[in-house]
ZADO-1210 file (C-alpha; in nm, 4 decimals, padded with zeros to 6 digits):
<atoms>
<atom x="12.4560" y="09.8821" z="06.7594" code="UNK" pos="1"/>
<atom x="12.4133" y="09.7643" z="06.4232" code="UNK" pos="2"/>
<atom x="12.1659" y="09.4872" z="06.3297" code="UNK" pos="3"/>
<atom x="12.3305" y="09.1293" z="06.3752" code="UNK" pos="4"/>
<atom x="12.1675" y="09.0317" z="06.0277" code="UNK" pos="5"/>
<atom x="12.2752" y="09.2778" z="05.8038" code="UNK" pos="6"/>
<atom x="12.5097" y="09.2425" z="05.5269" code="UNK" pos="7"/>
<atom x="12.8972" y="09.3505" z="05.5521" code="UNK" pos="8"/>
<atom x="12.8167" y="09.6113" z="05.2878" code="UNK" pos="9"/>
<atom x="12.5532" y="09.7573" z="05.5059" code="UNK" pos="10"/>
<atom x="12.7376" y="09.7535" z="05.8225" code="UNK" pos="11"/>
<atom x="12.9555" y="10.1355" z="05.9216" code="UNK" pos="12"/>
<atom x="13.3074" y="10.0288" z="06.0504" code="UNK" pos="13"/>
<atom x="13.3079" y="10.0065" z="06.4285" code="UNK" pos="14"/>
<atom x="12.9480" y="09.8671" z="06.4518" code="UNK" pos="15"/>
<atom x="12.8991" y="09.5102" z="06.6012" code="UNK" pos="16"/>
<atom x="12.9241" y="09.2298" z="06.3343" code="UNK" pos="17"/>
<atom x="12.7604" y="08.8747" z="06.3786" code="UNK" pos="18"/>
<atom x="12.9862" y="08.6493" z="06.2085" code="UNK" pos="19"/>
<atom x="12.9284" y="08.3194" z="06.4173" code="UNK" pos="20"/>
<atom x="12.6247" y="08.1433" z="06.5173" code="UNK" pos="21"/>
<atom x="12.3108" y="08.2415" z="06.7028" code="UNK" pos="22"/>
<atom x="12.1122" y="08.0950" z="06.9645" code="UNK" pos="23"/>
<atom x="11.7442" y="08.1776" z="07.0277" code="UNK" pos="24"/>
<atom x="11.7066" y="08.1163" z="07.3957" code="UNK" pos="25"/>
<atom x="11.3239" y="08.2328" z="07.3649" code="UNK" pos="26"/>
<atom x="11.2353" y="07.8718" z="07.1609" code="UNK" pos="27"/>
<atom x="11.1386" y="07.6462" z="07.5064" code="UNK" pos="28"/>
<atom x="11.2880" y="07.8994" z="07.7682" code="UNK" pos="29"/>
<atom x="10.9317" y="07.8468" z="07.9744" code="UNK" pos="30"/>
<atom x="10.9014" y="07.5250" z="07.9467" code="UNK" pos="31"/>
<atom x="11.2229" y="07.3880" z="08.0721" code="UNK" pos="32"/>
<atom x="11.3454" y="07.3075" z="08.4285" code="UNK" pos="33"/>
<atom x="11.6429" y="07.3991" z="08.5018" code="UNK" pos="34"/>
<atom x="11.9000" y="07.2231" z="08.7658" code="UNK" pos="35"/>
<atom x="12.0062" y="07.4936" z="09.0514" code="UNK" pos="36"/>
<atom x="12.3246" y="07.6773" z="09.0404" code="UNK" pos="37"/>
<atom x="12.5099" y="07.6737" z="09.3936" code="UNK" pos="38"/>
<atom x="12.6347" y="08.0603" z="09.3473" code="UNK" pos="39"/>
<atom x="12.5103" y="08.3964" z="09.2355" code="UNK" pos="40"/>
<atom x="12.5384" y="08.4893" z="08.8983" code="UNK" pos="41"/>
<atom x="12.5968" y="08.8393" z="08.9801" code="UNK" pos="42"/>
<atom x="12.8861" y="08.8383" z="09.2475" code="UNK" pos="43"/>
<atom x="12.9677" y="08.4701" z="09.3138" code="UNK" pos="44"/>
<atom x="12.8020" y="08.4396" z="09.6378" code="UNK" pos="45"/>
<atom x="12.6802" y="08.0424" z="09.7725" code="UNK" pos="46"/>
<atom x="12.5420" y="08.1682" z="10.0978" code="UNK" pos="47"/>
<atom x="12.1770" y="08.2744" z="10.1013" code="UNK" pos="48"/>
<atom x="12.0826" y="08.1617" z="09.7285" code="UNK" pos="49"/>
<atom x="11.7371" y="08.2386" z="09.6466" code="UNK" pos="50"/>
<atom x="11.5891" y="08.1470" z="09.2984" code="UNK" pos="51"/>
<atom x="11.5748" y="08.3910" z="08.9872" code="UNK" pos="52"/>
<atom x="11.3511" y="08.5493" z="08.7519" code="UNK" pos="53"/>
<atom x="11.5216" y="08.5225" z="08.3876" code="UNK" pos="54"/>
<atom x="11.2498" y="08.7236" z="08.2678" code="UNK" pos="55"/>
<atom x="11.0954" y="08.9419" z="08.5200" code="UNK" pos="56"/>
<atom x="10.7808" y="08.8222" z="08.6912" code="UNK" pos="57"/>
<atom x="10.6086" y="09.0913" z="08.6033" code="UNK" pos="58"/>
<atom x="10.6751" y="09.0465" z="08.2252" code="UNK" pos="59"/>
<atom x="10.5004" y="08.7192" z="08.2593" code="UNK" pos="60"/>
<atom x="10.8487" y="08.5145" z="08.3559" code="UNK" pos="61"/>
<atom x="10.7928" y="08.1766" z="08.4470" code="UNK" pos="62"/>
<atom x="11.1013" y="08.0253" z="08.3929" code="UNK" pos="63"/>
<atom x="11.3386" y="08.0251" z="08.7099" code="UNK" pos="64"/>
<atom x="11.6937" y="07.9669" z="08.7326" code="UNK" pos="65"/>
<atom x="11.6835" y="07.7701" z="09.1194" code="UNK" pos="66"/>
<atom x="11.9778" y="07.9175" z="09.3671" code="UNK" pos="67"/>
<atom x="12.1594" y="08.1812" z="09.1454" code="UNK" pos="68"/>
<atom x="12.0751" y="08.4940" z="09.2820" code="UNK" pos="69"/>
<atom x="12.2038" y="08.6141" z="09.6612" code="UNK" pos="70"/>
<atom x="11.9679" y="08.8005" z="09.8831" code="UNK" pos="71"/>
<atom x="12.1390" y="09.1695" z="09.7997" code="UNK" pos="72"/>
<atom x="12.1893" y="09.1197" z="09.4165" code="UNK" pos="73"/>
<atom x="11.7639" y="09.0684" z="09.4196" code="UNK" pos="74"/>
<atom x="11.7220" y="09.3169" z="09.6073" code="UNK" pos="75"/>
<atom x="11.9172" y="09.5490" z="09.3620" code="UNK" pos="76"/>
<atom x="11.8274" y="09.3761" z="09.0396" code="UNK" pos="77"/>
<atom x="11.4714" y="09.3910" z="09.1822" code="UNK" pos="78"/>
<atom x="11.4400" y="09.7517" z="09.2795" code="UNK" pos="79"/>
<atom x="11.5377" y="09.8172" z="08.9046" code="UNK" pos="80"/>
<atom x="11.2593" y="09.5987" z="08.7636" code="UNK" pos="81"/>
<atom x="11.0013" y="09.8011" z="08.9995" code="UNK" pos="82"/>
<atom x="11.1232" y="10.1327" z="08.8356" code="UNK" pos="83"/>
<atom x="11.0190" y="10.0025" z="08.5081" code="UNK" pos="84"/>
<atom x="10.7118" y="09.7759" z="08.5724" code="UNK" pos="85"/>
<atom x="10.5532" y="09.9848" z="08.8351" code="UNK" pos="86"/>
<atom x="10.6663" y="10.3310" z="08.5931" code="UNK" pos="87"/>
<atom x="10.6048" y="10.3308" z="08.2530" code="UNK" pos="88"/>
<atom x="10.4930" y="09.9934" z="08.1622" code="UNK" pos="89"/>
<atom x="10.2591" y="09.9234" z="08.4758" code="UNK" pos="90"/>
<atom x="09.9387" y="10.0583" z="08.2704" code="UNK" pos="91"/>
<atom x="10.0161" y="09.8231" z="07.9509" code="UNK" pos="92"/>
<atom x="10.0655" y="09.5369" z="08.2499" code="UNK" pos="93"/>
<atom x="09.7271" y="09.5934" z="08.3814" code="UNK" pos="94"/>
<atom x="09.5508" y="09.5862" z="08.0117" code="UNK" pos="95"/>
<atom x="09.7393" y="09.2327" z="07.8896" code="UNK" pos="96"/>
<atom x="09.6992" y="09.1418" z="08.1961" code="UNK" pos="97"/>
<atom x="10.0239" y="09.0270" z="08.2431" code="UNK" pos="98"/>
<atom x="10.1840" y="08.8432" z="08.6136" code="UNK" pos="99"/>
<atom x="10.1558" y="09.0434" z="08.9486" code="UNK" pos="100"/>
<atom x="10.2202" y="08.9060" z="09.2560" code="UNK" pos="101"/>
<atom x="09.9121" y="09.1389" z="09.3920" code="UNK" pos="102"/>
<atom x="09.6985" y="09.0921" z="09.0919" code="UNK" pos="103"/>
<atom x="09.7316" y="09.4372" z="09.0329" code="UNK" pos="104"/>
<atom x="09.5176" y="09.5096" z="09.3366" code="UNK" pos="105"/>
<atom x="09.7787" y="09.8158" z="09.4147" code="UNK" pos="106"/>
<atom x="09.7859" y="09.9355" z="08.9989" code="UNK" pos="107"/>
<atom x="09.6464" y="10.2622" z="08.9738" code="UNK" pos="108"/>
<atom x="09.2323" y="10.2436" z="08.8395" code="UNK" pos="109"/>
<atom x="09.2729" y="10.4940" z="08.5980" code="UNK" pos="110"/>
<atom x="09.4769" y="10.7267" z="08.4464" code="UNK" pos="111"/>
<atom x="09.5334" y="11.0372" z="08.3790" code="UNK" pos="112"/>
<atom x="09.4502" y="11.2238" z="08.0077" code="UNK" pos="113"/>
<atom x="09.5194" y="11.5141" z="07.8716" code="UNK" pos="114"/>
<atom x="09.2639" y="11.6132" z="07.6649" code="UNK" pos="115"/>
<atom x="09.1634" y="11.9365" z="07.4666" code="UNK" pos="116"/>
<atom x="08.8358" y="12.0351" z="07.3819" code="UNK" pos="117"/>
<atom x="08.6636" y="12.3596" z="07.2412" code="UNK" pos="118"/>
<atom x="09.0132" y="12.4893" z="07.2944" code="UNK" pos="119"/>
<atom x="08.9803" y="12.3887" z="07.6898" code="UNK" pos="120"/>
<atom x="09.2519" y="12.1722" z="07.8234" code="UNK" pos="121"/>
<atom x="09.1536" y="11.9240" z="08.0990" code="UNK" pos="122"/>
<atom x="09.2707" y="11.5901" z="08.2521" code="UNK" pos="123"/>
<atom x="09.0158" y="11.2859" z="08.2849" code="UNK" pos="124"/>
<atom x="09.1274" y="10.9674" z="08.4599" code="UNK" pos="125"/>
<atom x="09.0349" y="10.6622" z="08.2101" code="UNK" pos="126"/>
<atom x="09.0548" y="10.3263" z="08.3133" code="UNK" pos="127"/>
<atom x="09.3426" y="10.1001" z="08.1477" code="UNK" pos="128"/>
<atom x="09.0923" y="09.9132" z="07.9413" code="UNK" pos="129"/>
<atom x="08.9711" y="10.2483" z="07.7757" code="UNK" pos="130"/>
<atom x="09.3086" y="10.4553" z="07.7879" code="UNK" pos="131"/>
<atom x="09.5351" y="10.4997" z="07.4728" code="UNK" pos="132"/>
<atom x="09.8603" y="10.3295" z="07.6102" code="UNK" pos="133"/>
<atom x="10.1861" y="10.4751" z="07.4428" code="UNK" pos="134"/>
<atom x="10.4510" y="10.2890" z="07.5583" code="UNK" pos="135"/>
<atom x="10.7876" y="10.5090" z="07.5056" code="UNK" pos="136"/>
<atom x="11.0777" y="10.2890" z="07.4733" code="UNK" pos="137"/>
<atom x="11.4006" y="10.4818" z="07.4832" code="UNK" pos="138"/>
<atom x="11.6337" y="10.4450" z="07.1885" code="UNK" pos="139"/>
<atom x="12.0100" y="10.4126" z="07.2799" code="UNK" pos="140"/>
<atom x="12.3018" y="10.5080" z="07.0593" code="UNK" pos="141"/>
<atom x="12.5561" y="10.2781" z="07.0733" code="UNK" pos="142"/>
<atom x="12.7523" y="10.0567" z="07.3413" code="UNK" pos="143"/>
<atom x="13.0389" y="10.3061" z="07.4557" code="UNK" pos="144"/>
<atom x="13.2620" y="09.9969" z="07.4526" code="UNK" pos="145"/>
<atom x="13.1882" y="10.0037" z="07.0584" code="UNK" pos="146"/>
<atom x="13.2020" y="10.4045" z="06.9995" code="UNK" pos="147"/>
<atom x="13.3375" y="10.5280" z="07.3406" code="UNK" pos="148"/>
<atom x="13.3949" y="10.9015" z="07.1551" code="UNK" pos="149"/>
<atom x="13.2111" y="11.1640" z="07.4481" code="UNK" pos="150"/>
<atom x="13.0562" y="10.8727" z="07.6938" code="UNK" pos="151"/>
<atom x="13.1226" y="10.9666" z="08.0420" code="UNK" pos="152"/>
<atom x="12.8699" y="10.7445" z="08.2377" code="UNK" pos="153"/>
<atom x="12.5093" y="10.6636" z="08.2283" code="UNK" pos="154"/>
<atom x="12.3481" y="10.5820" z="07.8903" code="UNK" pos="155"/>
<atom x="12.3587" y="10.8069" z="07.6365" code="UNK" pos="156"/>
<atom x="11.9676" y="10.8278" z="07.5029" code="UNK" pos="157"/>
<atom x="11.9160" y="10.9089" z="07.0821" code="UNK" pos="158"/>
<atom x="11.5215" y="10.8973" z="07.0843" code="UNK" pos="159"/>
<atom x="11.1962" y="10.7763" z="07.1379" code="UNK" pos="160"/>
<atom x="10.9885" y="10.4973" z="06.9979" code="UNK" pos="161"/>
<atom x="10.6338" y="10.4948" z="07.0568" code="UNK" pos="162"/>
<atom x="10.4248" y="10.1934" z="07.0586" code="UNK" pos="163"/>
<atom x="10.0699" y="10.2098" z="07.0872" code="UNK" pos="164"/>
<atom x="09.8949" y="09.9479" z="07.2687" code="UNK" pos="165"/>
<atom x="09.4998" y="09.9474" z="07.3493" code="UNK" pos="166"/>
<atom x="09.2421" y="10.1621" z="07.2139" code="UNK" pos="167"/>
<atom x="09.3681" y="10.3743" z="06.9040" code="UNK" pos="168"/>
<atom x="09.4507" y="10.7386" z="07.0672" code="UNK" pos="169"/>
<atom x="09.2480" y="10.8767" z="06.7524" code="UNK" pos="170"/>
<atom x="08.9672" y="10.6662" z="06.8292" code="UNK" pos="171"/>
<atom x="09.0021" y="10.7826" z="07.2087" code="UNK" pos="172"/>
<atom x="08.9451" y="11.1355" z="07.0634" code="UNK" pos="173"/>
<atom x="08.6988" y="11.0899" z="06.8866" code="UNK" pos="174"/>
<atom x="08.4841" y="10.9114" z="07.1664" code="UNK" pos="175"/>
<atom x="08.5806" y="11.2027" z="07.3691" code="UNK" pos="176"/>
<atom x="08.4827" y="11.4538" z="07.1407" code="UNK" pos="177"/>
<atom x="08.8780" y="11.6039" z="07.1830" code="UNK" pos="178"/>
<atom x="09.0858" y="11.7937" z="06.8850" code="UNK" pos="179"/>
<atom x="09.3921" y="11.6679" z="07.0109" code="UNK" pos="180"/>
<atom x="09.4838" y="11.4510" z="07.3493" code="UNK" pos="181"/>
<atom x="09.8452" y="11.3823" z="07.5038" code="UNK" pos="182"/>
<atom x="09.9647" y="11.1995" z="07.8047" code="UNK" pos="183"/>
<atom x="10.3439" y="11.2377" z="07.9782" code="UNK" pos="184"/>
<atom x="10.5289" y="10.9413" z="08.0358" code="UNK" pos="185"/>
<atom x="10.8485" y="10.9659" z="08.2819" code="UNK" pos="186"/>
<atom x="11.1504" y="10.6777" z="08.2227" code="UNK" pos="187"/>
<atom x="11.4459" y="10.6251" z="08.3660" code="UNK" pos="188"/>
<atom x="11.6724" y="10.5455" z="08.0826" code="UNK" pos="189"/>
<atom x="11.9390" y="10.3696" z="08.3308" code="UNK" pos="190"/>
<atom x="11.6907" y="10.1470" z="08.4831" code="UNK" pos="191"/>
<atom x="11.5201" y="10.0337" z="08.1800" code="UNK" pos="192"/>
<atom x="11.8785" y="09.9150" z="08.0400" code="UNK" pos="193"/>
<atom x="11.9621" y="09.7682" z="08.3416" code="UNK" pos="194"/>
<atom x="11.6488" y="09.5570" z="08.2890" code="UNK" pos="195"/>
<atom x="11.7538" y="09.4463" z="07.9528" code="UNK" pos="196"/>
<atom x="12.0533" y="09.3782" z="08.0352" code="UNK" pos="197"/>
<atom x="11.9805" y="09.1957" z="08.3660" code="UNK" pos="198"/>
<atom x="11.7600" y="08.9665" z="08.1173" code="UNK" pos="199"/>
<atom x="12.0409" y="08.9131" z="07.9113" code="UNK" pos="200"/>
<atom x="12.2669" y="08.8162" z="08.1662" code="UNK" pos="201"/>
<atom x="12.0504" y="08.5902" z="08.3537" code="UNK" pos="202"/>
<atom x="11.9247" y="08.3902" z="08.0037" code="UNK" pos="203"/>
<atom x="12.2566" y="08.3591" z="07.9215" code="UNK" pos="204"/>
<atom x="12.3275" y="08.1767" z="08.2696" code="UNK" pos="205"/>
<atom x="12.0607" y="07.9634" z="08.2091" code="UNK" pos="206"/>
<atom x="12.1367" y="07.8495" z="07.9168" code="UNK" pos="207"/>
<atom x="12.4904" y="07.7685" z="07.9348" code="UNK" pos="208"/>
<atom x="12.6271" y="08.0424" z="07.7808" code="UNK" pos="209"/>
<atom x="12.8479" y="08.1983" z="07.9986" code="UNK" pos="210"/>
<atom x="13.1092" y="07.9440" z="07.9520" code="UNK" pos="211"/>
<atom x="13.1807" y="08.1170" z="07.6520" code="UNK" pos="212"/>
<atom x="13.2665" y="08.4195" z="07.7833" code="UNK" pos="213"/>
<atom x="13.6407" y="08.4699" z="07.9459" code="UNK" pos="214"/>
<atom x="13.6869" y="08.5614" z="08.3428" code="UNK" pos="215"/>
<atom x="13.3564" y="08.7851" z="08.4790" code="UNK" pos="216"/>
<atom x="13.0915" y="08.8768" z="08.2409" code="UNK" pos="217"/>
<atom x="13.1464" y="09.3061" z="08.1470" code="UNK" pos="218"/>
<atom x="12.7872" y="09.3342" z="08.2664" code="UNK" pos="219"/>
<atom x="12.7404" y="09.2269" z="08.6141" code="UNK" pos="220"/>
<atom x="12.8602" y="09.5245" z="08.7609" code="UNK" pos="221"/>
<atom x="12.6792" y="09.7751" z="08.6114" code="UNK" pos="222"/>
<atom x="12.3464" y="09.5489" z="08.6131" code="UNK" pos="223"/>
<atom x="12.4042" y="09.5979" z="09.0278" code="UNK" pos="224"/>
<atom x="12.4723" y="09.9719" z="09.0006" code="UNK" pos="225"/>
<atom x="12.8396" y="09.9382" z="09.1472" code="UNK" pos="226"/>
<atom x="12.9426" y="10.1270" z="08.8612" code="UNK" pos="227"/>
<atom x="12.7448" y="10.3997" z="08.6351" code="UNK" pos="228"/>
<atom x="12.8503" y="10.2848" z="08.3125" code="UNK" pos="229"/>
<atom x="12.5360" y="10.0419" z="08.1653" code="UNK" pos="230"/>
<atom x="12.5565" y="10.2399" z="07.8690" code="UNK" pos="231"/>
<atom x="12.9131" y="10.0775" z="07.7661" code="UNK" pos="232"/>
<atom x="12.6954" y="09.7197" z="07.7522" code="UNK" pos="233"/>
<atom x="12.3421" y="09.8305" z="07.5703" code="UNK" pos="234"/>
<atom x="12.2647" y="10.0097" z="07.2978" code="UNK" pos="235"/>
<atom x="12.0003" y="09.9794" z="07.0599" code="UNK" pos="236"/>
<atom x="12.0322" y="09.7733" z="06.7239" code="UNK" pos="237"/>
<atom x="11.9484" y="09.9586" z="06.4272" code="UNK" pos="238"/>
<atom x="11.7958" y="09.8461" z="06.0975" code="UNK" pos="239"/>
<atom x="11.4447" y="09.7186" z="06.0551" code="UNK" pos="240"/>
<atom x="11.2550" y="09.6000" z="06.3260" code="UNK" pos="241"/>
<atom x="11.0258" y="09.3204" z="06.3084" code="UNK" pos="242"/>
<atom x="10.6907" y="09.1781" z="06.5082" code="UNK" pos="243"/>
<atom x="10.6363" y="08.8119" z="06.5584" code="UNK" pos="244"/>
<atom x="10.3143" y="08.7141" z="06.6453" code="UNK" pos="245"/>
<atom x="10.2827" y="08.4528" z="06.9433" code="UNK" pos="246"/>
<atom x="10.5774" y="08.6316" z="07.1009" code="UNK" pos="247"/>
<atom x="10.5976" y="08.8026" z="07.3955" code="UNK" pos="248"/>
<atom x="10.9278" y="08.8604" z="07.4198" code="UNK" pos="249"/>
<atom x="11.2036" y="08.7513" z="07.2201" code="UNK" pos="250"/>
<atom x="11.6136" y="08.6872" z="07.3525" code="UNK" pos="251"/>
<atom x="11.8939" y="08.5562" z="07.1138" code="UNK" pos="252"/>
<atom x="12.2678" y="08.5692" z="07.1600" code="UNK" pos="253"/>
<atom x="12.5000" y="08.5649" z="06.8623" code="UNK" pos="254"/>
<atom x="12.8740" y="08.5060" z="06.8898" code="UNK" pos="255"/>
<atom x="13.0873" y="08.7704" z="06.7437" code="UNK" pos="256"/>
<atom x="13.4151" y="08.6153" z="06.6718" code="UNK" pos="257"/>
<atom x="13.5546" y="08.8727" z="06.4638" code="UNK" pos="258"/>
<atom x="13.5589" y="09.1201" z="06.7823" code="UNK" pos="259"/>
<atom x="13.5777" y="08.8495" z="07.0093" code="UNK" pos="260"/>
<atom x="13.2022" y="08.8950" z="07.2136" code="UNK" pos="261"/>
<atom x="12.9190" y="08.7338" z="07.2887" code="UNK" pos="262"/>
<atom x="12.6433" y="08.9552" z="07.2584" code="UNK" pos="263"/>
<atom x="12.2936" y="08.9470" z="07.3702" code="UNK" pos="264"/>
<atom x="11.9616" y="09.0741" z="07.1835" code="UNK" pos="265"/>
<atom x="11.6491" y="09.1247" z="07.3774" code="UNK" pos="266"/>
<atom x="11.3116" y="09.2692" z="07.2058" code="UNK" pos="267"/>
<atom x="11.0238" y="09.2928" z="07.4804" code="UNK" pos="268"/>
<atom x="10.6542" y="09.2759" z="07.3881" code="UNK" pos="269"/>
<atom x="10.8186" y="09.1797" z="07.0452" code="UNK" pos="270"/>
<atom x="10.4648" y="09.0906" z="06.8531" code="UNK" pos="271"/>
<atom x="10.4650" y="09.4952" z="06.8779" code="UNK" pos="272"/>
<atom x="10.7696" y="09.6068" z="06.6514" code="UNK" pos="273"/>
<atom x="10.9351" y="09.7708" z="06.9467" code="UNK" pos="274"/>
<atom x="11.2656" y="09.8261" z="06.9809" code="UNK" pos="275"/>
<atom x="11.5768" y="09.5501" z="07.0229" code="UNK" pos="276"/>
<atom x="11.8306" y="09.6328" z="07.2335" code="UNK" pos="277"/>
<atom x="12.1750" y="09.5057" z="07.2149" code="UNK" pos="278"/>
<atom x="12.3951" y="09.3918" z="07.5369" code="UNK" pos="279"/>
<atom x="12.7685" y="09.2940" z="07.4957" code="UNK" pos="280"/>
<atom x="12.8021" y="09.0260" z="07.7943" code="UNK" pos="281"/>
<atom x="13.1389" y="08.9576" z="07.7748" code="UNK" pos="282"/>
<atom x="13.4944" y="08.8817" z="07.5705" code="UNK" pos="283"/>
<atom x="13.4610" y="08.5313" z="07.4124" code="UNK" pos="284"/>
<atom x="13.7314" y="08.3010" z="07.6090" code="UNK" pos="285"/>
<atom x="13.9762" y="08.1432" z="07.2747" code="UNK" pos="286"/>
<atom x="13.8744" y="07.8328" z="07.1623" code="UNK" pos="287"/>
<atom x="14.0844" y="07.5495" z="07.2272" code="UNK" pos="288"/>
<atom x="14.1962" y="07.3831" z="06.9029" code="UNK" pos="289"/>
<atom x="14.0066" y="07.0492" z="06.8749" code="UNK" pos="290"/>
</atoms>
């Protein structure tokens, strides 16, 4: 997915172009209140309406969106968010010390290293505070609904970008008197999109923004799982990426009127340079001529 900001010169044919105006959702998000819903945002249910997370709690969320979620849409959307938070990004959690509704009294107390010295290999168990967190955040190519040439379900995965967080691995080393160290990371490329675009999706919602978007958002349905096709939605936008300090995570939307979407850009832990991932949320309903 190409990079909202870029020029029309820079831009390959087929690649998402922002060409109306953008909205930066991540401005007051926390501090506002907003007024309940009455029905799901994911299927439309009013019976059993329990209150939502737009950012995961465990991403340091605070902002709810009152009566918008049913009882089985959490329990999906939430089993995805504890396949990310509880995988891959549960040690980085523990160090910034981010929300957990057990204070992290179930996180693992150390983990494990691979470390190689005098031509030995061994593993040590460090503690978060002391262990050389590389968070691997998948890179996507794509939305299939942009460049559908070979997609057959899933998400189709291009790469890797490492971010390092807490003690410098080389410094780690050193301390350890190790030539070289290394530590395995298992994602699940589906769930971690899911994620980002359940994020999108329900920051959208809150903000109004789905009354842009014609009939049911393109997204819902593969947020839940009912279909195996989140890589049509998300895809990661290309170009230069950028940290901003103060920022723990950063959402925008832009409208695309040109292709007729409204399209959603999440960047988590975005004071790091990771990645932002694109999510097309739905086809932009015609404007009514004033």
């Amino acid at each position: 997915m190409s990079d909202p900001r870029r020029t029309k010169k820079d831009r390959e044919k087929g690649q998402v172009r922002h060409t109306g105006g953008s909205h930066n959702a991540m401005e007051s998000i926390s501090l506002k209140t907003y007024a309940p819903v009455g029905h799901c945002i994911y299927c439309g249910c009013t019976t059993n309406l329990e209150r939502e997370h737009i950012i995961p709690f465990g991403l340091d969320g605070t902002a709810v969106l009152p009566k918008s979620t049913c009882r089985t849409c959490a329990k999906l959307t939430g089993r995805q968010e504890e396949i990310v938070l509880r995988g891959p990004m549960w040690a980085i959690r523990v160090y910034r010390e981010l929300r957990s509704r057990t204070k992290h009294r179930d996180a693992p107390k150390t983990y494990p290293l691979t470390v190689i010295r005098q031509e030995a290999e061994e593993v040590l168990d460090l503690p978060a505070q002391e262990y050389p967190i590389l968070l691997h955040f998948p890179t996507f190519a794509a939305p299939a609904f942009l460049r559908p040439e070979g997609y057959k379900s899933g998400i189709r995965l291009s790469g890797i970008n490492t971010i390092a967080f807490g003690p410098p691995p080389e410094e780690v080393a050193r301390r350890l008197g190790a030539t070289s160290i290394s530590l395995t990371q298992e994602y699940e490329p589906v769930a971690f999109a899911r994620v980002v675009a359940k994020i999108a999706h329900a920051t959208a919602a809150a903000e109004g923004l789905l009354k842009l978007v014609e009939g049911n958002p393109y997204i819902v349905q593969s947020i839940l799982g009912s279909v195996d096709d989140i890589g049509r939605w998300v895809g990661t936008i290309d170009g230069p990426v950028e940290a901003f300090a103060g920022q723990l995570h950063r959402i925008l939307f832009h409208r695309n009127d040109e292709q007729g979407l409204l399209l959603g850009e999440v960047q988590l832990f975005s004071y790091s340079q990771a990645p932002r991932y694109g999510v097309i949320l739905g086809k932009l309903a015609p404007v009514s001529p004033s």
